[in-house]
C-alpha positions in Angstrom: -19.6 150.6 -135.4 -20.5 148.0 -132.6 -23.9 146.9 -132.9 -24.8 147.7 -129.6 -24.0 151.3 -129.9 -20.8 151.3 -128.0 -18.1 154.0 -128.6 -15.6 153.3 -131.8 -12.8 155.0 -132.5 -11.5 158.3 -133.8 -10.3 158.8 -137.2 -13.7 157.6 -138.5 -15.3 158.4 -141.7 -18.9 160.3 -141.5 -21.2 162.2 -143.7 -22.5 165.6 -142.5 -25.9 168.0 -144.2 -25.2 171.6 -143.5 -27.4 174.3 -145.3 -24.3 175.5 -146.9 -21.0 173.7 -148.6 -17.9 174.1 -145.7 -14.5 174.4 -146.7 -12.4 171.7 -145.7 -10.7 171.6 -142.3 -13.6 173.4 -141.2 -14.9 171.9 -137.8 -18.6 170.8 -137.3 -20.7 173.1 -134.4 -22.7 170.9 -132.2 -26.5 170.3 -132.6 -27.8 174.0 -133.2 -30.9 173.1 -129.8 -28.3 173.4 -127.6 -28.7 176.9 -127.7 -31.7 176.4 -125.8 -30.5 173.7 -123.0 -31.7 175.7 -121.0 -34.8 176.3 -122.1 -35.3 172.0 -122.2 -34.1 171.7 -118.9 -37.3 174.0 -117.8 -39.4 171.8 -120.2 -38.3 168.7 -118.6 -39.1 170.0 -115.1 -42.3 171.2 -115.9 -43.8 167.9 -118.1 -42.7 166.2 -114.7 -45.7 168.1 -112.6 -48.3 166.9 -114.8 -50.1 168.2 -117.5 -51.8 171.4 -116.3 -47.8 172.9 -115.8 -47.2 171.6 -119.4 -50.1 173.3 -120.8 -49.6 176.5 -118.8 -46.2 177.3 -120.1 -46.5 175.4 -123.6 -49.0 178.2 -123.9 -47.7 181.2 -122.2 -44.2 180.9 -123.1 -42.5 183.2 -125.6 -40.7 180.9 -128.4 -37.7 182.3 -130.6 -37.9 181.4 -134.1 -35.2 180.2 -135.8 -33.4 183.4 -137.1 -33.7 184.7 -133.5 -31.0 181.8 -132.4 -29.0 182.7 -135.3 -30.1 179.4 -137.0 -29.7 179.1 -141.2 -33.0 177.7 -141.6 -36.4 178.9 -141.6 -38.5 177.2 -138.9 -40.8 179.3 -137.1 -41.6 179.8 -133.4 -44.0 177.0 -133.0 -41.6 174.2 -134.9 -38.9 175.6 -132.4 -41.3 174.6 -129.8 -41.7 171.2 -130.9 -38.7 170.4 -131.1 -37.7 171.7 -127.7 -40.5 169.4 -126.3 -39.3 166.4 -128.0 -35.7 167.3 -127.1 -36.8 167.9 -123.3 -38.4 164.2 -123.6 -35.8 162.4 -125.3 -33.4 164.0 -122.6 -35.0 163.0 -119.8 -35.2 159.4 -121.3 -31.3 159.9 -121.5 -30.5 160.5 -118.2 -32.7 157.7 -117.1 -32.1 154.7 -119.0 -28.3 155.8 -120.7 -26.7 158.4 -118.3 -23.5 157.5 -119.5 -24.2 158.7 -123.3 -23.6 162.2 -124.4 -26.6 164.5 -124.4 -27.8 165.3 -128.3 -27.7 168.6 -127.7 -24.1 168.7 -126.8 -24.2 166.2 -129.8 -22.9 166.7 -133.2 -25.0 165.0 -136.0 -23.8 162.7 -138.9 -24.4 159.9 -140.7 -22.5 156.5 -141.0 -22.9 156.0 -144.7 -23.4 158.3 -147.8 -27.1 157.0 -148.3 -28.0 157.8 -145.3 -26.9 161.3 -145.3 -28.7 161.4 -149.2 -31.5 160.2 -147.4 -31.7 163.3 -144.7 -30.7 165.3 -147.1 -33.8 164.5 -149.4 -36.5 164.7 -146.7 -34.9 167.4 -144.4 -32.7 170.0 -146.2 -32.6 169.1 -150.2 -31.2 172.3 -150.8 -28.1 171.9 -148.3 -24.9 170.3 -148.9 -23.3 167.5 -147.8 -20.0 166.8 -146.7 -17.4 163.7 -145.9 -16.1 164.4 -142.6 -13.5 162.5 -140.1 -14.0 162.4 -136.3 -11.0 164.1 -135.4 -11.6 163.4 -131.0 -14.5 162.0 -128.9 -17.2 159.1 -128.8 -19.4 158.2 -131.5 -23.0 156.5 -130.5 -24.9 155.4 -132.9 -28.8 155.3 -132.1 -32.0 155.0 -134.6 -32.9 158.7 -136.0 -36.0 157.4 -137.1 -37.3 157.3 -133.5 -37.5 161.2 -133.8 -40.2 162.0 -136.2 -43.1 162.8 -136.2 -42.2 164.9 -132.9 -44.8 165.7 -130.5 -48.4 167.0 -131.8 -48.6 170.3 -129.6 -51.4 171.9 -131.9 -54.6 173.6 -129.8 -56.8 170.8 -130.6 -54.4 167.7 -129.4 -52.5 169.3 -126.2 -55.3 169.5 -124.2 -55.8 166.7 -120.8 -56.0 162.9 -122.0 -55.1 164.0 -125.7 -51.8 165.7 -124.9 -50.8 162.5 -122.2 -51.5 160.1 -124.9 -49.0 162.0 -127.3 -46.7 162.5 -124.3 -46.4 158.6 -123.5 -46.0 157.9 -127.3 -43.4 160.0 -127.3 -41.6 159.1 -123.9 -41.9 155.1 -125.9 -39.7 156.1 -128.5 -37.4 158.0 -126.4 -36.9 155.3 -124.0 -36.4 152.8 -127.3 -34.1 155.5 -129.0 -31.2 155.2 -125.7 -31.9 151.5 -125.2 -30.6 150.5 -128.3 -33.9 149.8 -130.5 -33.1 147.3 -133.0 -33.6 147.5 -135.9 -32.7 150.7 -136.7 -35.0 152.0 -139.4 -32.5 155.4 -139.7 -29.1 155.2 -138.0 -27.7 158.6 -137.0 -24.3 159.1 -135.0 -24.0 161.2 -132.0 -20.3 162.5 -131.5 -19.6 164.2 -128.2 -16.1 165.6 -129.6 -14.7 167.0 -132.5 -15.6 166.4 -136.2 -13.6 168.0 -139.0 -14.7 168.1 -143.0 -13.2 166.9 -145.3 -14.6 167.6 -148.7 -18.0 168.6 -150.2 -19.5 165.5 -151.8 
């Protein structure tokens, strides 16, 4: 893996959570918020007219939860809408500091050591199950995970004028350090825009 995040090549070893074990050969589906590119790409235009559009269809719009997108987990309507918030952010941070990169939600997710995946594992999913994998086609981009969390407050009491802005440049920080490279990275995460196959349940 180049330190500066640069493409490596195929044939590489990674470590992928699922919420269930995966036989081998069985290839990895992308990042499961792609479902709702769409859905970001509205985000994104909208946080760009200022925050009375943001409020206006953070509160008026209808969220799926995650059954509804034929996710395996649990998170409800309102964590859905987080995360399509932050996603919106962190794409529009993409496209204008790292065009060149793969989107993360055309993205699938790994990890470049074992640890690390036992470490998502623990905090994110401790009843999934991890897997060894191999990048069987595509670039691999490795960036700091730990630039995600805590997402983007969007309770009633915070997303309202000055409060909601404040959280919304926070956020827009990290995003902007997340594609430039931020060093050190506190949670390294890979990004493959190709193919990745398991290999075995670890």
């Amino acid at each position: 893996m180049e330190p500066d995040g640069s493409p490596v090549r195929c044939d590489l070893t990674v470590f992928h959570v699922g919420h269930r074990p995966l036989a081998p050969g069985t290839m990895l589906r992308p990042y499961y918020m792609g479902k709702l590119a769409g859905r970001v790409s509205e985000i994104q235009a909208v946080l760009a007219k200022g925050p009375g559009e943001s409020l206006k269809l953070l509160s008026t719009t209808t969220w799926p939860a995650a059954e509804q997108l034929g996710l395996e987990s649990d998170y409800p309507s309102d964590v859905i809408k987080m995360m399509a918030v932050l996603e919106a952010i962190f794409e529009d941070a993409r496209r204008r500091f790292a065009p060149a990169m793969p989107s993360r939600l055309a993205s699938t997710f790994a990890w470049p050591t074992l640890a690390a995946a036992e470490r998502f594992k623990a905090a994110y999913l401790p009843a999934g199950a991890l897997h060894r994998c191999r990048v069987v086609a595509g670039p691999v981009i490795e960036r700091d995970g730990g630039l995600l969390p805590p997402g983007i407050d969007l309770q009633a009491g915070s997303v309202s004028g000055p409060a909601f802005q404040k959280e919304l440049k926070a956020t827009r920080r990290r995003a902007e350090a997340y594609w430039r490279g931020h060093q050190p990275r506190e949670f390294p995460e890979l990004l493959i825009a190709g193919s990745v196959m398991t290999v075995a349940v670890c």
